[in-house]
N, CA, C and O atoms as a Maestro MAE file, in Angstrom:
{
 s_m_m2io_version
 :::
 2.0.0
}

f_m_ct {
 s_m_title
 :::
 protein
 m_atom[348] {
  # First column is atom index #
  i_m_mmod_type
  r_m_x_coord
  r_m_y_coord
  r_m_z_coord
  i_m_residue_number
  s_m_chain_name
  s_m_pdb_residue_name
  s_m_pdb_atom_name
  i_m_atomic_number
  :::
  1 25 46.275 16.433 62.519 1 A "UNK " " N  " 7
  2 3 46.705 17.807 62.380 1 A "UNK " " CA " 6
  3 2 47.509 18.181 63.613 1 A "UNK " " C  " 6
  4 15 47.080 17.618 64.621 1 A "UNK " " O  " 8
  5 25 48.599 19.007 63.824 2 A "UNK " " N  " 7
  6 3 49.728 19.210 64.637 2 A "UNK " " CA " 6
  7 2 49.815 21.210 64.489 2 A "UNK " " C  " 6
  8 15 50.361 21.897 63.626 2 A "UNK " " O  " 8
  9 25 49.078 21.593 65.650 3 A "UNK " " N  " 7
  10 3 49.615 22.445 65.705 3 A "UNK " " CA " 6
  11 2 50.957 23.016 66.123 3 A "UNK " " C  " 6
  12 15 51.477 22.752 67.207 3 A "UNK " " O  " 8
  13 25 51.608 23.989 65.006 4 A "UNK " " N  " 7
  14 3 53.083 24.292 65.581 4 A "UNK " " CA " 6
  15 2 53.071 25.606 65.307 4 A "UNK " " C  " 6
  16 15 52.667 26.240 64.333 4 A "UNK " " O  " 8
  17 25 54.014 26.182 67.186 5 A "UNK " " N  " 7
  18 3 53.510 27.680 67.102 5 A "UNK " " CA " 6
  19 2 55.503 28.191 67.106 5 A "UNK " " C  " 6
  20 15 56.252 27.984 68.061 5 A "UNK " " O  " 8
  21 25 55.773 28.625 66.232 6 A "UNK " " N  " 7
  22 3 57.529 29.115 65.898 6 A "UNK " " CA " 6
  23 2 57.514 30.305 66.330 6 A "UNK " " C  " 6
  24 15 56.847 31.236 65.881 6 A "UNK " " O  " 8
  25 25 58.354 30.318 67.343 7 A "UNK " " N  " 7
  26 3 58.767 31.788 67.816 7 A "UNK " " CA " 6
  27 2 59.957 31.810 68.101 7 A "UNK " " C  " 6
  28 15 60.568 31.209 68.985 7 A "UNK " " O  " 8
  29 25 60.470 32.887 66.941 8 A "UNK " " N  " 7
  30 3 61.935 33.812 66.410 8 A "UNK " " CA " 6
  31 2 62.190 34.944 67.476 8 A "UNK " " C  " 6
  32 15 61.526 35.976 67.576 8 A "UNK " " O  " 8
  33 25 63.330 34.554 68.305 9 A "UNK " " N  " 7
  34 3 63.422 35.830 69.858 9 A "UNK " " CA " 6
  35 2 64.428 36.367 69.599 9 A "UNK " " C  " 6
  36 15 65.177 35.864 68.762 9 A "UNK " " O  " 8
  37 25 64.770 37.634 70.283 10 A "UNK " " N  " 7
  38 3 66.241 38.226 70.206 10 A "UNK " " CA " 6
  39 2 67.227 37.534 71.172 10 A "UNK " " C  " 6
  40 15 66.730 36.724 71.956 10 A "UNK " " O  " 8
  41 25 68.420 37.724 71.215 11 A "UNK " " N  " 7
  42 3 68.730 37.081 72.694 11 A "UNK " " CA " 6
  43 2 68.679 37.730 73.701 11 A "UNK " " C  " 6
  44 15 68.707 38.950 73.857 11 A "UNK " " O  " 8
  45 25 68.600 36.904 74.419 12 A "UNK " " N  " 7
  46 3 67.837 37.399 76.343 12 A "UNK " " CA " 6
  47 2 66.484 37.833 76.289 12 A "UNK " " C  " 6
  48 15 66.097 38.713 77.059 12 A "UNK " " O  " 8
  49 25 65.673 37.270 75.401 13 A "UNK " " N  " 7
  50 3 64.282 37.308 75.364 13 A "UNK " " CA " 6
  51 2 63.779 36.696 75.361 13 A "UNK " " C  " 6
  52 15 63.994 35.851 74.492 13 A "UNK " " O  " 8
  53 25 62.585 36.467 76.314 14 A "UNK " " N  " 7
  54 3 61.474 35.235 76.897 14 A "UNK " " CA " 6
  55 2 60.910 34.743 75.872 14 A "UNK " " C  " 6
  56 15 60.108 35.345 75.158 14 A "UNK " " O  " 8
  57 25 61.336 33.472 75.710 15 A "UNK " " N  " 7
  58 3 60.321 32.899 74.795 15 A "UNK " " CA " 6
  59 2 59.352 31.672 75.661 15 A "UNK " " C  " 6
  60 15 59.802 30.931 76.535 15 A "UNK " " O  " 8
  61 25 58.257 31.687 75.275 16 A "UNK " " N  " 7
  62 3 57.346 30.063 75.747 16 A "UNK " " CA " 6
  63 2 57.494 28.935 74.813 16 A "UNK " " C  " 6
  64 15 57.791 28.815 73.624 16 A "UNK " " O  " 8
  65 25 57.172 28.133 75.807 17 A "UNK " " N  " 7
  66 3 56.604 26.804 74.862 17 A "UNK " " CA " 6
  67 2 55.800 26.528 74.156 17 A "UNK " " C  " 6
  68 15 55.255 27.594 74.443 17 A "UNK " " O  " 8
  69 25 55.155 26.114 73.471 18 A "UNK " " N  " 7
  70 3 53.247 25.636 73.057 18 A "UNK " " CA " 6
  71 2 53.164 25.590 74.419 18 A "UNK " " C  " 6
  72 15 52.827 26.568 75.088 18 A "UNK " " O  " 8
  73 25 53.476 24.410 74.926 19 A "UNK " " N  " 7
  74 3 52.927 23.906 76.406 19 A "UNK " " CA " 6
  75 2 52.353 24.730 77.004 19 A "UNK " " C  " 6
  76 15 51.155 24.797 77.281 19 A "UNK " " O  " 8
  77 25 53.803 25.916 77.414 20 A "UNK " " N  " 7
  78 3 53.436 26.669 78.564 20 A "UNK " " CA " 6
  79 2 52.367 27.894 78.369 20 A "UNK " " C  " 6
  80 15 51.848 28.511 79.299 20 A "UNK " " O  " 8
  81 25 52.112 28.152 76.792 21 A "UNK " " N  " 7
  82 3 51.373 28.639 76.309 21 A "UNK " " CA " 6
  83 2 49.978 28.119 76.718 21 A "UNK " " C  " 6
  84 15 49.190 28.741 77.430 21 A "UNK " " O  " 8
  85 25 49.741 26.707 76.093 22 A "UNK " " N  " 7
  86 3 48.569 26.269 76.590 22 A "UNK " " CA " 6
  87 2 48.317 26.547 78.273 22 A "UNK " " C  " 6
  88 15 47.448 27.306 78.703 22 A "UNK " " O  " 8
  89 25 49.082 25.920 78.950 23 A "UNK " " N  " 7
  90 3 49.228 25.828 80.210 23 A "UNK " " CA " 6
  91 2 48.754 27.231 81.009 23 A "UNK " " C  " 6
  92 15 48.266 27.342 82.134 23 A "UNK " " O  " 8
  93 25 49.047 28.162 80.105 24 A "UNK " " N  " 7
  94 3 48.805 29.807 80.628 24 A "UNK " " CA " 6
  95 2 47.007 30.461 80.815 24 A "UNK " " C  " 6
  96 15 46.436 31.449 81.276 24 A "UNK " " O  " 8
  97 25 46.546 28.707 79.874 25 A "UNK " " N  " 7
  98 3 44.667 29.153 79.989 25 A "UNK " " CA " 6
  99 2 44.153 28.689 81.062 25 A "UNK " " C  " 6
  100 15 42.989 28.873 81.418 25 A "UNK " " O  " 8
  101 25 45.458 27.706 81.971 26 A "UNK " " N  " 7
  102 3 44.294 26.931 83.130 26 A "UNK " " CA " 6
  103 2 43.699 27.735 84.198 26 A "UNK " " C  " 6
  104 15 42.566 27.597 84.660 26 A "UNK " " O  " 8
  105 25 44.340 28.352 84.445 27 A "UNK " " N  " 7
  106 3 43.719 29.671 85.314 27 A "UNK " " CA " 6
  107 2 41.942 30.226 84.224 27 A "UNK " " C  " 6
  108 15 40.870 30.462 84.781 27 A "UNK " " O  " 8
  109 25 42.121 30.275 83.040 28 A "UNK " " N  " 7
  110 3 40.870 31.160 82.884 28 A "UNK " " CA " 6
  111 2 39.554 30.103 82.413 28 A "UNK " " C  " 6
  112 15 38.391 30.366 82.107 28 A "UNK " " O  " 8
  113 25 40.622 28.235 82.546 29 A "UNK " " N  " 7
  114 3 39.565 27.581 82.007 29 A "UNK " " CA " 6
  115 2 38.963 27.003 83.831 29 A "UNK " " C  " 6
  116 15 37.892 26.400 83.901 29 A "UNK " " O  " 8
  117 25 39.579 27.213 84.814 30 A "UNK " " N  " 7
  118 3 39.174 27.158 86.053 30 A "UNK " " CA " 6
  119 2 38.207 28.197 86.414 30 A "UNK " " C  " 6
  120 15 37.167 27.691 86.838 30 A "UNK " " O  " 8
  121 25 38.192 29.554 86.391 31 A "UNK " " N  " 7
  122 3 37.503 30.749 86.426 31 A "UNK " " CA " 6
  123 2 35.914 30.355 85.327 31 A "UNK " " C  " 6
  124 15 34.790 30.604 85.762 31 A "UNK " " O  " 8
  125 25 36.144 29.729 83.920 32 A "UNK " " N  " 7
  126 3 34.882 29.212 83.555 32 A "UNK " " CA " 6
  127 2 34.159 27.970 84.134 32 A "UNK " " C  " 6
  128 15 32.944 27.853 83.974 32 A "UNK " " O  " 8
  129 25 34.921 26.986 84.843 33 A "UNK " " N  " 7
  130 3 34.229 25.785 85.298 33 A "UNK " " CA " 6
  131 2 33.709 26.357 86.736 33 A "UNK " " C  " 6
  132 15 32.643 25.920 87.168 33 A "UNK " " O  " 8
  133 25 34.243 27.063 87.281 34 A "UNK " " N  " 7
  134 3 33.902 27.868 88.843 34 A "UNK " " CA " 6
  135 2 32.559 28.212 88.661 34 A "UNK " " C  " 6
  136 15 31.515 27.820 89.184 34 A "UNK " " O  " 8
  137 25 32.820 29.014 87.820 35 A "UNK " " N  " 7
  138 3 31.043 30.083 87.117 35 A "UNK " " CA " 6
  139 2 30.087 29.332 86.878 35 A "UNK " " C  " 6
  140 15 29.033 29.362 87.512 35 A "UNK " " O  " 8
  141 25 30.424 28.287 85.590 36 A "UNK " " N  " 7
  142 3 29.484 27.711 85.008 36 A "UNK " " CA " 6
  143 2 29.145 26.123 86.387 36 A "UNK " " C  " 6
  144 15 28.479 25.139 86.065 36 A "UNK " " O  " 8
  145 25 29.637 26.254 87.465 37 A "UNK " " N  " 7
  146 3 29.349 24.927 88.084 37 A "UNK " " CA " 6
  147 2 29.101 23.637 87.856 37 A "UNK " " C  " 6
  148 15 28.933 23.156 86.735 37 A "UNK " " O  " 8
  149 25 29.062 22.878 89.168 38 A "UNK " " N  " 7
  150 3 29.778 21.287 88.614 38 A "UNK " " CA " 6
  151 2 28.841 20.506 87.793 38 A "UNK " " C  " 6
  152 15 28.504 19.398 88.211 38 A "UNK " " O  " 8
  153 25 28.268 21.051 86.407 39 A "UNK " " N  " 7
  154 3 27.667 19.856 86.010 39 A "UNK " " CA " 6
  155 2 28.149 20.445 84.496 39 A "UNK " " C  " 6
  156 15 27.592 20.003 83.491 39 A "UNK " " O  " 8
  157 25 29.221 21.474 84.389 40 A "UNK " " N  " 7
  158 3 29.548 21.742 83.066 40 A "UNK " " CA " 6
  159 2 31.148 21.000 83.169 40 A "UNK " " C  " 6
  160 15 31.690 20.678 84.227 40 A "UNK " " O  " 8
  161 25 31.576 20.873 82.152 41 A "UNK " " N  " 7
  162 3 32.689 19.436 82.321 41 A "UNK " " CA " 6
  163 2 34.079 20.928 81.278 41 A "UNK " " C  " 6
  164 15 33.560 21.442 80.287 41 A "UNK " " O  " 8
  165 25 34.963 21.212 81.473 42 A "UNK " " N  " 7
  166 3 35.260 22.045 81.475 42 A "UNK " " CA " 6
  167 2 36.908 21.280 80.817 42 A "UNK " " C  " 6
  168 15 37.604 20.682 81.637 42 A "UNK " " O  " 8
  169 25 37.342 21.370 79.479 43 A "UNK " " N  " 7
  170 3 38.820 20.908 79.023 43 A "UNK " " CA " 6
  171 2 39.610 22.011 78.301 43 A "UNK " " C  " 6
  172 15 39.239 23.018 77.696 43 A "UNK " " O  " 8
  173 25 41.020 21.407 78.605 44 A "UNK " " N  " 7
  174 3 42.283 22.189 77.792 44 A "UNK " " CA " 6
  175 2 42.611 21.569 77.342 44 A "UNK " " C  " 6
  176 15 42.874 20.606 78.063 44 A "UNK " " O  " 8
  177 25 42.880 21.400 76.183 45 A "UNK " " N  " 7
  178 3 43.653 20.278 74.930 45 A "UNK " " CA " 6
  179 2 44.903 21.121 74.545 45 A "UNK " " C  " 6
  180 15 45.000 22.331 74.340 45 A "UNK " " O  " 8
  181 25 46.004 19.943 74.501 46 A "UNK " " N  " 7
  182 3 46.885 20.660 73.513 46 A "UNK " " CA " 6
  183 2 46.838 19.565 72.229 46 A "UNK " " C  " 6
  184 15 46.741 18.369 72.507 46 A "UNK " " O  " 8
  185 25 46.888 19.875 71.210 47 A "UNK " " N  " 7
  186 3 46.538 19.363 69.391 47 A "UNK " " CA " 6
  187 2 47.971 18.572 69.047 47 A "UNK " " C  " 6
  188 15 48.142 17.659 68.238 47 A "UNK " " O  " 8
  189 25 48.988 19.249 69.965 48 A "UNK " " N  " 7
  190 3 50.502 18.244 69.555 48 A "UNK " " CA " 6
  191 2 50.550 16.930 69.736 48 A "UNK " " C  " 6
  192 15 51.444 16.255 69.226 48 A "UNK " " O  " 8
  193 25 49.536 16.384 70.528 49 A "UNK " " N  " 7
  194 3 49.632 14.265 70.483 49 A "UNK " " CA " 6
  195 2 47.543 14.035 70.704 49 A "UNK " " C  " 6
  196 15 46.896 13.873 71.738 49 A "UNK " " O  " 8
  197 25 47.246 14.090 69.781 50 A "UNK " " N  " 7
  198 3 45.931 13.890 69.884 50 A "UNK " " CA " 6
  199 2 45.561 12.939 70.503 50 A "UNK " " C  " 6
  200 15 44.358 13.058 70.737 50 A "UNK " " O  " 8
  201 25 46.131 11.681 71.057 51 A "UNK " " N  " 7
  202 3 45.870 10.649 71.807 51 A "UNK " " CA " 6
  203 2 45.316 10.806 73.102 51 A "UNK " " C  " 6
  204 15 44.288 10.387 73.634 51 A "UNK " " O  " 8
  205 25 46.522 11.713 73.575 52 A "UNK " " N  " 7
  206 3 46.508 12.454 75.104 52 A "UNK " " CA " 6
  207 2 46.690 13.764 75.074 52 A "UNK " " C  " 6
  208 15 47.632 14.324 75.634 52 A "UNK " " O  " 8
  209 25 45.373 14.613 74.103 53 A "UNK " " N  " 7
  210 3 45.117 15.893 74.398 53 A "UNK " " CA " 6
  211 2 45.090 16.077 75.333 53 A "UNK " " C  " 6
  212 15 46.270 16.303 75.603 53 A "UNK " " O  " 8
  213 25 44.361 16.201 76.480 54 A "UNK " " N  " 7
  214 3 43.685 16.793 77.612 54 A "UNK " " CA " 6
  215 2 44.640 17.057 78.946 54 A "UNK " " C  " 6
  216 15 44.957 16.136 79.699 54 A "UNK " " O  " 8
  217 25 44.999 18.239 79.112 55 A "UNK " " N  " 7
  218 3 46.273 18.738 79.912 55 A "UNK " " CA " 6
  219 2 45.299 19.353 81.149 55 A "UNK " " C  " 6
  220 15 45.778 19.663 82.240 55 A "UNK " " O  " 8
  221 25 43.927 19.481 80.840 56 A "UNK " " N  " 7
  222 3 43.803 19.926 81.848 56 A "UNK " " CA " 6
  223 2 41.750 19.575 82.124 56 A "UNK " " C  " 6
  224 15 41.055 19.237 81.166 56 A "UNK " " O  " 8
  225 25 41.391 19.684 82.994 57 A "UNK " " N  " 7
  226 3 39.907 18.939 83.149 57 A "UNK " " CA " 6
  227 2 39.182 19.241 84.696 57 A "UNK " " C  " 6
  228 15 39.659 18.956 85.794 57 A "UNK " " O  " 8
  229 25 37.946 19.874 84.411 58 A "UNK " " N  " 7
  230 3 37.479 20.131 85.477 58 A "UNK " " CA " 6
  231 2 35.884 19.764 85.260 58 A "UNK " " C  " 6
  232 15 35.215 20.338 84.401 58 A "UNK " " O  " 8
  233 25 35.402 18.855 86.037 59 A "UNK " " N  " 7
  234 3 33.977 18.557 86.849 59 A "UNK " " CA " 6
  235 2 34.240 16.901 85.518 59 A "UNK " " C  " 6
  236 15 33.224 16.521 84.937 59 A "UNK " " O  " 8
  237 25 35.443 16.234 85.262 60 A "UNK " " N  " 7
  238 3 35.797 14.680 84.353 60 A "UNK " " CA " 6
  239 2 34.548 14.324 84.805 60 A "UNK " " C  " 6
  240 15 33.965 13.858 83.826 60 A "UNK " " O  " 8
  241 25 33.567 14.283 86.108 61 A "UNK " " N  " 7
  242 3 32.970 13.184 86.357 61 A "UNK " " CA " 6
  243 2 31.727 13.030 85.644 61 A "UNK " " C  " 6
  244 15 30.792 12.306 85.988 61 A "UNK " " O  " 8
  245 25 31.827 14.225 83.986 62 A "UNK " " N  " 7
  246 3 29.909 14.156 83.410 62 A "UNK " " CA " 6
  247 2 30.274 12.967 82.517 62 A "UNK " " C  " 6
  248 15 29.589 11.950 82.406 62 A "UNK " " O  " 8
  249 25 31.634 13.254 81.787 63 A "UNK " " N  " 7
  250 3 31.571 12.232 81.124 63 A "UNK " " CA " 6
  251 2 32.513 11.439 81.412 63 A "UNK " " C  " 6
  252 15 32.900 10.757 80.462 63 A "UNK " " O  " 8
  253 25 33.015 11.284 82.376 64 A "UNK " " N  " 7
  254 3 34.304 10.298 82.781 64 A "UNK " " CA " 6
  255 2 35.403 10.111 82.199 64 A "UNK " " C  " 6
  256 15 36.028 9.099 81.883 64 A "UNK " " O  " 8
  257 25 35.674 11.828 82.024 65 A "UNK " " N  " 7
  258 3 37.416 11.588 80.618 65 A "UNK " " CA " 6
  259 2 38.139 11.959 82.153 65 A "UNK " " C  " 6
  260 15 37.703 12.249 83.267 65 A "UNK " " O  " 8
  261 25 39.337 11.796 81.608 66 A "UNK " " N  " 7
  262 3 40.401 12.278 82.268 66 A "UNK " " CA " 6
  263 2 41.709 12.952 81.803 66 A "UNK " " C  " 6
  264 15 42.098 12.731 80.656 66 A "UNK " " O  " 8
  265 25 42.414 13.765 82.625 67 A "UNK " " N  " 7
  266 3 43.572 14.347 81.755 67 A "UNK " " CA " 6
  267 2 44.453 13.306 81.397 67 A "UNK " " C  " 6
  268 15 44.703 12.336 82.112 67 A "UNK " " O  " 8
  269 25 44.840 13.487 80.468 68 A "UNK " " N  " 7
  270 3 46.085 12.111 79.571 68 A "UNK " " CA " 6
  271 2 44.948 11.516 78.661 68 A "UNK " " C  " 6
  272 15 45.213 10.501 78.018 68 A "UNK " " O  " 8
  273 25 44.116 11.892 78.597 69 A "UNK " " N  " 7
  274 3 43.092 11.253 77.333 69 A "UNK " " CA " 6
  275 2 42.882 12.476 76.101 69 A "UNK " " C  " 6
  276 15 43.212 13.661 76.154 69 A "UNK " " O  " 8
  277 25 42.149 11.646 74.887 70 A "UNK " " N  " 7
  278 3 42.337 12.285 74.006 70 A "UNK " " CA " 6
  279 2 41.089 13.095 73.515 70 A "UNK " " C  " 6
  280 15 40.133 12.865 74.256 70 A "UNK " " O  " 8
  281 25 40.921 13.583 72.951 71 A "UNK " " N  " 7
  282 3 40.048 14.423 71.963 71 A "UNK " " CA " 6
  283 2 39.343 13.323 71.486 71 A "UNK " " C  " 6
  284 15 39.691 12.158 71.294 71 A "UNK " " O  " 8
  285 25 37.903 14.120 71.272 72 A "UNK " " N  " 7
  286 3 36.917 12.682 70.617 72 A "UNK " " CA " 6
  287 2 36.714 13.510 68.895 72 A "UNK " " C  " 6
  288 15 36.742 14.653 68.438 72 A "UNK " " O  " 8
  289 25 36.559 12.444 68.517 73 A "UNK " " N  " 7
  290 3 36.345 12.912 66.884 73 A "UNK " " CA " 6
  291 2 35.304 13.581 66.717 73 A "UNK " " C  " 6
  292 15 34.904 13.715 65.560 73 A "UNK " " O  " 8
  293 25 34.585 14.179 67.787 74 A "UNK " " N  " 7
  294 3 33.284 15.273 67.161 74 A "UNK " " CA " 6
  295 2 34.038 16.520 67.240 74 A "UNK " " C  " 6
  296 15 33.976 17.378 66.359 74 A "UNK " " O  " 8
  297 25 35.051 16.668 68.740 75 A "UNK " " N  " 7
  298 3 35.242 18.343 68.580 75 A "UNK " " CA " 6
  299 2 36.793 18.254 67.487 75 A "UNK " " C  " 6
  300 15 37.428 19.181 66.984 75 A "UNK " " O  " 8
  301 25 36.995 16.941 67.421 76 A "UNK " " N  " 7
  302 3 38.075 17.571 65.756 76 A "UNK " " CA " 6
  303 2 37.756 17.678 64.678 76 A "UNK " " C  " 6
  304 15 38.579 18.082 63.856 76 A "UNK " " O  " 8
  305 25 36.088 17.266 64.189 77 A "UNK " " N  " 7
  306 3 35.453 17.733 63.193 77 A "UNK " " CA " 6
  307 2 35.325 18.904 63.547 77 A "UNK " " C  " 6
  308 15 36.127 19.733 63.118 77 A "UNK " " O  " 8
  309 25 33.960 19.413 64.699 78 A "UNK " " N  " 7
  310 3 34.105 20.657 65.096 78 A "UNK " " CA " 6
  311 2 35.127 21.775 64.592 78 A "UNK " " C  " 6
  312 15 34.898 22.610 63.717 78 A "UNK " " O  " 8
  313 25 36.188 21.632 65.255 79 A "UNK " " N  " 7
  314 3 37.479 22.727 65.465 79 A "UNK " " CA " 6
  315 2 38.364 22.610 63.913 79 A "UNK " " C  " 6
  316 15 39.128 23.531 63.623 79 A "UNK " " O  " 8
  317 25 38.219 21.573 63.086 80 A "UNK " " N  " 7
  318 3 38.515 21.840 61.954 80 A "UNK " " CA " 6
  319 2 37.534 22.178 60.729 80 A "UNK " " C  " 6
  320 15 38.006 22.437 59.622 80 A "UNK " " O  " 8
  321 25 36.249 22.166 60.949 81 A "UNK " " N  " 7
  322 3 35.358 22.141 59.659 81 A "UNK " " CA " 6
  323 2 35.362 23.635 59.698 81 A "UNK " " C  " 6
  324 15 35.535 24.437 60.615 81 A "UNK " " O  " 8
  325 25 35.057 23.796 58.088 82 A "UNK " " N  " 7
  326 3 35.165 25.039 57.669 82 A "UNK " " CA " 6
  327 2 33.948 25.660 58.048 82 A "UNK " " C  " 6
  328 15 33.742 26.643 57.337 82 A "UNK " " O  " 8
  329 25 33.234 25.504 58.731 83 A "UNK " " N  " 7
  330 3 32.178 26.129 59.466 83 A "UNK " " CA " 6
  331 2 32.146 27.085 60.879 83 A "UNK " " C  " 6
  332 15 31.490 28.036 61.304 83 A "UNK " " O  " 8
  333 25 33.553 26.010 61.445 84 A "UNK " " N  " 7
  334 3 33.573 26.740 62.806 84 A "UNK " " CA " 6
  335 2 34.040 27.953 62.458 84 A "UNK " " C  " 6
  336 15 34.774 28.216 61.506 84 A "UNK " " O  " 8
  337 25 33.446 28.914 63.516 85 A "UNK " " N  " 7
  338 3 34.205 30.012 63.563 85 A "UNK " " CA " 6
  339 2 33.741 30.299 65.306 85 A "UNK " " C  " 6
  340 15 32.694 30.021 65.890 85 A "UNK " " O  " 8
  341 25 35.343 31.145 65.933 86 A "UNK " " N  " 7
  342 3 35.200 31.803 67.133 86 A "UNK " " CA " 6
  343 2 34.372 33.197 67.090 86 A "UNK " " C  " 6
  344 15 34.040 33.844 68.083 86 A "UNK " " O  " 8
  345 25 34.155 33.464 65.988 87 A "UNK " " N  " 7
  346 3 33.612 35.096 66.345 87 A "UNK " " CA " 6
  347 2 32.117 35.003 66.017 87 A "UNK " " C  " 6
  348 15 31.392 35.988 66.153 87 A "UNK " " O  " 8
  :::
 }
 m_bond[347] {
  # First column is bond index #
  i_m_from
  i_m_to
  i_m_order
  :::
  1 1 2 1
  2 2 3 1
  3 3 4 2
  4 3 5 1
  5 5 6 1
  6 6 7 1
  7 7 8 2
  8 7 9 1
  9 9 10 1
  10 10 11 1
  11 11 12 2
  12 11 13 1
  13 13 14 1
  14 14 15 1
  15 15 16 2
  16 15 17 1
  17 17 18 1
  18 18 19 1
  19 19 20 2
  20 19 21 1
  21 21 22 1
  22 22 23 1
  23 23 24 2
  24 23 25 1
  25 25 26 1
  26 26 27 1
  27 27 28 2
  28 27 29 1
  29 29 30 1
  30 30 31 1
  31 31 32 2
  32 31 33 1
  33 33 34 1
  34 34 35 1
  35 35 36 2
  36 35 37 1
  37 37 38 1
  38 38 39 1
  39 39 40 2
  40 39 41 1
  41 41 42 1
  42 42 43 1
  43 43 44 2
  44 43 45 1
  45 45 46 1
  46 46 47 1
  47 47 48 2
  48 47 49 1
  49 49 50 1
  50 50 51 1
  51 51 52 2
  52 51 53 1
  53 53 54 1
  54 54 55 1
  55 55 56 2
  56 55 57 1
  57 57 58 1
  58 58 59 1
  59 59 60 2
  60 59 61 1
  61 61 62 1
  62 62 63 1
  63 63 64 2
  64 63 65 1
  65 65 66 1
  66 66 67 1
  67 67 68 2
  68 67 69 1
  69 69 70 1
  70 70 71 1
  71 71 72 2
  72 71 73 1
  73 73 74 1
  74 74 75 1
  75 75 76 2
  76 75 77 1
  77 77 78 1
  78 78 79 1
  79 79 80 2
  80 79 81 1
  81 81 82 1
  82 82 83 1
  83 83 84 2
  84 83 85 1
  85 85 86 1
  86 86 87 1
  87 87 88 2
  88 87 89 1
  89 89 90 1
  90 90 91 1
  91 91 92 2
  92 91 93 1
  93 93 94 1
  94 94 95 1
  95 95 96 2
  96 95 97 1
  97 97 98 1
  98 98 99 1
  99 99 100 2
  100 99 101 1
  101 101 102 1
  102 102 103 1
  103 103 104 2
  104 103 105 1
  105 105 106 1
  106 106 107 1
  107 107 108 2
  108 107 109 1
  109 109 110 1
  110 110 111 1
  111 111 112 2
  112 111 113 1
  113 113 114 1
  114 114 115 1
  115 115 116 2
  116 115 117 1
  117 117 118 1
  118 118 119 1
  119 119 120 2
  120 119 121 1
  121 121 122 1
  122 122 123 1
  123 123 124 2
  124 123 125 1
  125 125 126 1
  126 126 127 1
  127 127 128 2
  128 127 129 1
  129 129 130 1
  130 130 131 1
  131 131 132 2
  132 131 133 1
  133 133 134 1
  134 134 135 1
  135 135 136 2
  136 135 137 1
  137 137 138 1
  138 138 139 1
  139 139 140 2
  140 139 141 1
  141 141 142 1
  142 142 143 1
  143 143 144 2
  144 143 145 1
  145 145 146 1
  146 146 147 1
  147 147 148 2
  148 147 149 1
  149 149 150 1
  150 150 151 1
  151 151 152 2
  152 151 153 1
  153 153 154 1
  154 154 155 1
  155 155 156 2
  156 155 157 1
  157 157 158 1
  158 158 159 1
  159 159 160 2
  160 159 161 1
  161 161 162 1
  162 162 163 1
  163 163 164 2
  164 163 165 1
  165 165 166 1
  166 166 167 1
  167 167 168 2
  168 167 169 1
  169 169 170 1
  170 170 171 1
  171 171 172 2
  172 171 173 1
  173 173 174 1
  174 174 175 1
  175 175 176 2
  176 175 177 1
  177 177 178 1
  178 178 179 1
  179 179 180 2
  180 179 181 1
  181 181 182 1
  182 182 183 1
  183 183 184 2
  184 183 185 1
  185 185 186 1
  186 186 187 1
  187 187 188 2
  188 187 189 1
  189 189 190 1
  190 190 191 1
  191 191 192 2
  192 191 193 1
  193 193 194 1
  194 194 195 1
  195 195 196 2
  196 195 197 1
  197 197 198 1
  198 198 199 1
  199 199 200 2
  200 199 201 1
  201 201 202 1
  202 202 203 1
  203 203 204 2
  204 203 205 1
  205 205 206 1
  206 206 207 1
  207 207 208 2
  208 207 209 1
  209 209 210 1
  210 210 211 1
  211 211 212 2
  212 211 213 1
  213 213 214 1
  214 214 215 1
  215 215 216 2
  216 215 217 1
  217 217 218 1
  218 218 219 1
  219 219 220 2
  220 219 221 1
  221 221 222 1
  222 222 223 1
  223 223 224 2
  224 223 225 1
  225 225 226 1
  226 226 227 1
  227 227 228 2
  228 227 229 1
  229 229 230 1
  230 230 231 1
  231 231 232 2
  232 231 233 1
  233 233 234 1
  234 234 235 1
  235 235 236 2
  236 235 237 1
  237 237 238 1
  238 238 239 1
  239 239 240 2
  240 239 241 1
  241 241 242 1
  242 242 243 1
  243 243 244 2
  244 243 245 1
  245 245 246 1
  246 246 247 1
  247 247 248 2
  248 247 249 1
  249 249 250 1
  250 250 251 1
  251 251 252 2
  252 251 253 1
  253 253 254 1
  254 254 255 1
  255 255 256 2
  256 255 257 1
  257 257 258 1
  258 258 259 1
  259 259 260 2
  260 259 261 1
  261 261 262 1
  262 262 263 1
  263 263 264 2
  264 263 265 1
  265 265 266 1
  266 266 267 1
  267 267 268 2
  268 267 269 1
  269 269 270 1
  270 270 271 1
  271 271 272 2
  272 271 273 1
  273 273 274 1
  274 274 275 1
  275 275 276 2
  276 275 277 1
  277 277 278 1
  278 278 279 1
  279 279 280 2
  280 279 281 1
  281 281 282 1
  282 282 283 1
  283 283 284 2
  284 283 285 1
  285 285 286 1
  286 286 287 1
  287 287 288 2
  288 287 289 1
  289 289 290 1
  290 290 291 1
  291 291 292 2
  292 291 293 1
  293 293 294 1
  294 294 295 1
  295 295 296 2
  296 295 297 1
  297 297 298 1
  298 298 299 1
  299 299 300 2
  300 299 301 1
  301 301 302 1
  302 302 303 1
  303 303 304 2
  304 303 305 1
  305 305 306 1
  306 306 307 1
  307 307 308 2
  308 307 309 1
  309 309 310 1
  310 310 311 1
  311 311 312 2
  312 311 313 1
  313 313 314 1
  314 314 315 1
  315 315 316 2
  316 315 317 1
  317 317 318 1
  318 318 319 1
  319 319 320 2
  320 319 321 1
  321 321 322 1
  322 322 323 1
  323 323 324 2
  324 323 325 1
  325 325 326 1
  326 326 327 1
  327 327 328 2
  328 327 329 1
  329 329 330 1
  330 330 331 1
  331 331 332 2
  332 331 333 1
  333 333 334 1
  334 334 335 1
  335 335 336 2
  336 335 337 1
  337 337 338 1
  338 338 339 1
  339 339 340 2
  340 339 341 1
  341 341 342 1
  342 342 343 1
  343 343 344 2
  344 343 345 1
  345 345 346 1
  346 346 347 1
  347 347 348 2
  :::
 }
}
């Protein structure tokens, strides 16, 4: 599955990337690994190359991933089964 996020701008209007979109949570996924301290393992995935989700990673050392690695097949069951929900 490939998320794709299309954004239609006027001209001379800011548009982002996915990337930089994603890229815009590392600040609040740092602020949760800070809080929750070093034994909670803390990731940013982007869904566009599932191989090498992981753009971003804080306390790698619970389970020894690293950024440039991919998503494990529990949280893409997870994040796609019709069960999950954020709210």
């Amino acid at each position: 599955m490939v998320s794709i996020l299309i954004i239609i701008a006027k001209e001379n209007e800011f548009v982002m990337t996915n990337r930089e979109i994603i890229e815009s949570y590392i600040p609040l996924a740092k602020f949760i690994a800070k809080i929750s301290g070093p034994r909670c393992e803390v990731l940013l995935h982007d869904l566009s190359d599932l191989e090498h989700s992981i753009i971003f990673l804080e306390n790698g050392n619970i389970t020894g991933r690293a950024v440039g690695g991919g998503i494990t097949d529990f949280a893409l069951r997870t994040v796609f089964s019709k069960n999950f929900n954020l709210c």
